[in-house]
Every structure is written in C-alpha cells, then in structure tokens.
C-alpha positions in Angstrom: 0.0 0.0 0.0 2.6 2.7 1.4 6.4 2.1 0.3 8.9 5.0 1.3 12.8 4.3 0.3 15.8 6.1 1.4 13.9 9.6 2.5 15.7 12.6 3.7 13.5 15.4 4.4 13.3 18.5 6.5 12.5 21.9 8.1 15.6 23.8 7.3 18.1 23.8 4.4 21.1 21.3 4.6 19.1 19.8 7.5 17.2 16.6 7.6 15.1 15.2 10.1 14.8 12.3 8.3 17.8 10.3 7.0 17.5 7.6 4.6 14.2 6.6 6.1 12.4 3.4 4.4 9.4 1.2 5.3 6.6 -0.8 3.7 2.9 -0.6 5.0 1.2 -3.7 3.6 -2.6 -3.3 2.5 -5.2 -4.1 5.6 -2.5 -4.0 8.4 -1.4 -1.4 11.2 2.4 -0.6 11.0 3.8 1.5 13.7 7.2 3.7 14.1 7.8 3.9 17.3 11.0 6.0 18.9 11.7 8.6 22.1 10.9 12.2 20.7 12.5 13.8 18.2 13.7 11.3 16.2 11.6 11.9 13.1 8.3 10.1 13.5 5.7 13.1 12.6 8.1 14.2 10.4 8.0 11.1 8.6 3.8 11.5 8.4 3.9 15.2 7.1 6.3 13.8 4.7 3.9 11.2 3.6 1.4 13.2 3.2 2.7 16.4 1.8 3.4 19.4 4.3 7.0 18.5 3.5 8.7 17.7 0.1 11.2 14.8 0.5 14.8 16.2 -0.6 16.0 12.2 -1.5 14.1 9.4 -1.9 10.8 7.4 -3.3 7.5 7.6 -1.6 4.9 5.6 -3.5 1.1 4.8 -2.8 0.1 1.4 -4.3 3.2 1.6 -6.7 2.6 5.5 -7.7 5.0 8.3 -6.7 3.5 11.1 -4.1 6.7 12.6 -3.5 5.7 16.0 -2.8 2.0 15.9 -4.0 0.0 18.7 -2.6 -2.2 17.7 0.7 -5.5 18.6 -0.9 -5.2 15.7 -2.9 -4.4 13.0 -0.7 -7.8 12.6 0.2 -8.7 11.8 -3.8 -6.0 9.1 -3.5 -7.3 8.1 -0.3 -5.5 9.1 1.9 -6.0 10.6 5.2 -3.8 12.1 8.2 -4.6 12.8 12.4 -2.3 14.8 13.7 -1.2 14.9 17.0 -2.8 17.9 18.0 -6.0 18.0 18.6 -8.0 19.5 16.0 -12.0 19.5 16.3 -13.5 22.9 15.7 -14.7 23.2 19.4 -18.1 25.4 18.7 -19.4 23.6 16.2 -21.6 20.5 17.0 -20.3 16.6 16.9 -22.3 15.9 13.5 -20.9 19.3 12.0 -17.2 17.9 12.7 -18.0 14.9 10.8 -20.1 16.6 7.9 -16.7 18.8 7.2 -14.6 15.7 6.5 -17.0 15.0 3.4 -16.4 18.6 2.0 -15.4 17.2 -0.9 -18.6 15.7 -1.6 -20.9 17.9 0.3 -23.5 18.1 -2.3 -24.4 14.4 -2.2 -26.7 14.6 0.6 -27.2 10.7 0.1 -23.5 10.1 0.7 -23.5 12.0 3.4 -26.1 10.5 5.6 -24.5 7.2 4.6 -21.3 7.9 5.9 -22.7 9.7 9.2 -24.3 6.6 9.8 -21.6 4.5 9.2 -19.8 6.5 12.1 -22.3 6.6 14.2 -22.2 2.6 13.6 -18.6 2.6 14.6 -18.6 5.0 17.5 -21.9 5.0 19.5 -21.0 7.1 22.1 -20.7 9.8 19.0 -24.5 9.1 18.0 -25.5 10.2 21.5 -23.5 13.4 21.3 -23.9 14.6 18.2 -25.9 18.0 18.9 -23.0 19.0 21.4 -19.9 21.1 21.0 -17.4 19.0 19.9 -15.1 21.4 22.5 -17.2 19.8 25.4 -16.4 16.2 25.3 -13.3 14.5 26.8 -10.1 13.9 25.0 -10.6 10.5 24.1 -14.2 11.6 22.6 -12.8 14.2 20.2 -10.3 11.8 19.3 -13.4 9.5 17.9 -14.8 12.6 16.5 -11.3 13.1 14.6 -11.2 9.3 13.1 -14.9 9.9 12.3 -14.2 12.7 10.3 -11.3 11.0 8.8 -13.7 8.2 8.0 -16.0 9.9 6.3 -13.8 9.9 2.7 -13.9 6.1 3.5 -9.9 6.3 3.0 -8.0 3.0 2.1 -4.9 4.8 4.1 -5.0 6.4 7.5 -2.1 8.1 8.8 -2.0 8.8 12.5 0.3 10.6 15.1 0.1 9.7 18.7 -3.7 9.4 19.0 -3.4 8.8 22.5 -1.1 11.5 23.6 -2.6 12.8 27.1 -5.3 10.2 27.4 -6.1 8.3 30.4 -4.5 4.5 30.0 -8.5 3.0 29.8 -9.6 5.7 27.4 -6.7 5.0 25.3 -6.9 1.0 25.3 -10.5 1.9 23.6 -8.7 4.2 21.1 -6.2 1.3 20.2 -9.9 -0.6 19.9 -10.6 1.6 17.8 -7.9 1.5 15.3 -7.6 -2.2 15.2 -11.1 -2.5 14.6 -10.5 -0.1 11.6 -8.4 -2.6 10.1 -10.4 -5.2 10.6 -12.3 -3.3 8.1 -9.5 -3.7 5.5 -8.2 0.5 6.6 -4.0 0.2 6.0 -2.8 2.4 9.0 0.3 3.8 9.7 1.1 4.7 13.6 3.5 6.9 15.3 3.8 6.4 18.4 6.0 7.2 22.1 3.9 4.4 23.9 6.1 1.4 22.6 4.5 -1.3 24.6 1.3 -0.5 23.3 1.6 0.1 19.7 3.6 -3.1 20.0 0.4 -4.5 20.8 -2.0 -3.9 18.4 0.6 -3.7 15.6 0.7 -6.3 12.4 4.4 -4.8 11.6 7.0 -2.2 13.7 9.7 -0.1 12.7 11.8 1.7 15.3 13.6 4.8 15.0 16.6 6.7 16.0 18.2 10.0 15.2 16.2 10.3 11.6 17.1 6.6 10.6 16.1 3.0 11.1 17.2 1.4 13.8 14.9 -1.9 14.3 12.1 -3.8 12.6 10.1 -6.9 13.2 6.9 -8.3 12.4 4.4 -10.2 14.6 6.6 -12.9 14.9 9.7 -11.1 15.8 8.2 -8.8 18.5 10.1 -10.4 21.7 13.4 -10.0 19.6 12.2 -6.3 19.0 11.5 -5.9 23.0 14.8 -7.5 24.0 16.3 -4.7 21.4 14.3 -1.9 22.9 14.5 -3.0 26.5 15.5 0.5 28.0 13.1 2.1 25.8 10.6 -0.2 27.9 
C-alpha cells in the first residue's frame, strides 16, 4: 500500500530530520514507528502526506509516486492524516465535525447521511452526542470525533500521530480498539507512536527509530526480539 525508500527530508536547508528513512505498509495491516521524541516520527507522516517535500528518496502509494504531492489531494487518492494535536473545531456540534470531513462531496446529501451513519455505527457514544460542542467532550471523545471525520472519505490509508497522547491509560486502550477495529475493516494504517508497549500491541508490523534513521524492525513474529532490542526504551 505505502512504500517510502531512502527519505531525507526536513525543516531547514542542509538539514534533515529524516535520514535515509524506508518502510513498507502492507494493504489491511497497522504498522507502527515507534521512537523517544524527536527522532523523526511526525516528520516522517507530514512527509507522507505532503506538508513536507522529501529532498532524496521514493515515496509511493500502491506503486505511484506522491513525493511531494499537494495535501488537498491525498484525500482523492485516499488518503488521510490525524495529527497529534488535537483539531475538532470546538463550537461547532459533533455531526458538523464529521459533515466537514465530506467537504469534498458535500453536495451528495445521500452520501453524506451514509457515511454519518456508518460513524455513528462505529462510535456509538458519537450518536448520543452529536448535537453538542465538539469542544465539550473528553479527550478521548474528540479523538473518535477526529477518526470519524477522517472516516467519512472512507480512506484505504489512515495516517496517525500519537492518538493517544494525554489520554487516560482505559480511554486510550479503547482508542487502540478503535484502530484495530478499523483494520479489521480492511483501513491500511500507519502509527507513530512514544507508547512502545502498546503500539507493539496492536501492531501487524514495527519499525523503530533513531536519530532520523532506522534502527529496528520486526513483524508479529519477531516482537520479543524487537523488546529484547528496545529493553531500556521499555
């Protein structure tokens, strides 16, 4: 699905966060990057999706370049990002955050209500809040609200930076839930994450990184090996 090799990128000229970066995220799967802050993980994301223009390197979605494609397209090709901050517009109501991520198809009404269902399907405590300000929920709630709206392009890719970041540890278990269960849909998604043990977890495939550049990888199978190499990260 997602295929990134050798990818130097960055804020500043003549200096990359990223550093000969590569991975592989395999259709239907979650793969996580995991690493202590400040070692490139977001970076990598806004890469993916745009924000930053790689300066070396392939990034390719199912076998096409994206290498510095504008962000207003990634949702044509599918694609869609969560950043780590949060980002619900706080005034507006719980079905108005999720009617904005179909702006692109606002004028079929139809689709709409299909879609809003759909999310309300997938995240029931949303169907009983969504007359109220998006701004008054809990954390963990506007995090369902942002992976609703994301939903609602009904994206084969999901990019997603530290959806847990500030959470209790039982509201974020149900936001890890949440993502798996989006894969069980057949959703690729692609993870950055500082809480190791957990996107260990729920993750089909890991990749670790240090200073801008790989530093460990396992799949399913190879997660002790992966533990016993990240022990003091643990």
């Amino acid at each position: 699905m997602l295929e990134l090799r050798d990818v130097y990128a960055g804020y500043y000229p003549d200096m990359n966060i990223l550093q000969g970066v590569s991975m592989t995220a395999e259709e239907g799967t979650i793969t996580s990057v995991i690493g202590t802050n400040g070692v490139g993980k977001s970076t990598l994301l806004k890469t993916v999706y745009g924000f930053l223009s790689p300066r070396k390197g392939t990034i390719a979605l199912e076998g096409k370049s994206i290498a510095g494609a504008n962000p207003y397209r990634m949702p044509e090709l599918g694609l869609t990002y969560i950043p780590q901050r949060r980002n619900v517009f706080p005034e507006m109501t719980v079905e108005e955050n999720l009617q904005l991520g179909g702006w692109t198809f606002r004028r079929d009404k139809a689709r709409i209500r299909r879609q809003l269902e759909e999310n309300y399907d997938r995240f029931p405590i949303l169907r009983n809040r969504r007359k109220q300000r998006a701004g008054n929920l809990s954390g963990g709630q506007q995090r369902m609200v942002e992976l609703g709206r994301a939903m609602m392009i009904e994206p084969r890719l999901m990019l997603v930076d530290e959806p847990t970041a500030g959470l209790a540890p039982k509201v974020a278990a149900e936001i890890y839930d949440k993502l798996q269960a989006l894969r069980d849909e057949g959703i690729t998604v692609v993870l950055v994450d500082q809480n190791v043990r957990q996107a260990i977890e729920v993750s089909d495939y890991v990749y670790a990184l240090a200073l801008g550049k790989n530093m460990a990888e396992a799949s399913r199978g190879g997660f002790e090996e992966l533990r016993n190499k990240l022990r003091e990260w643990l």
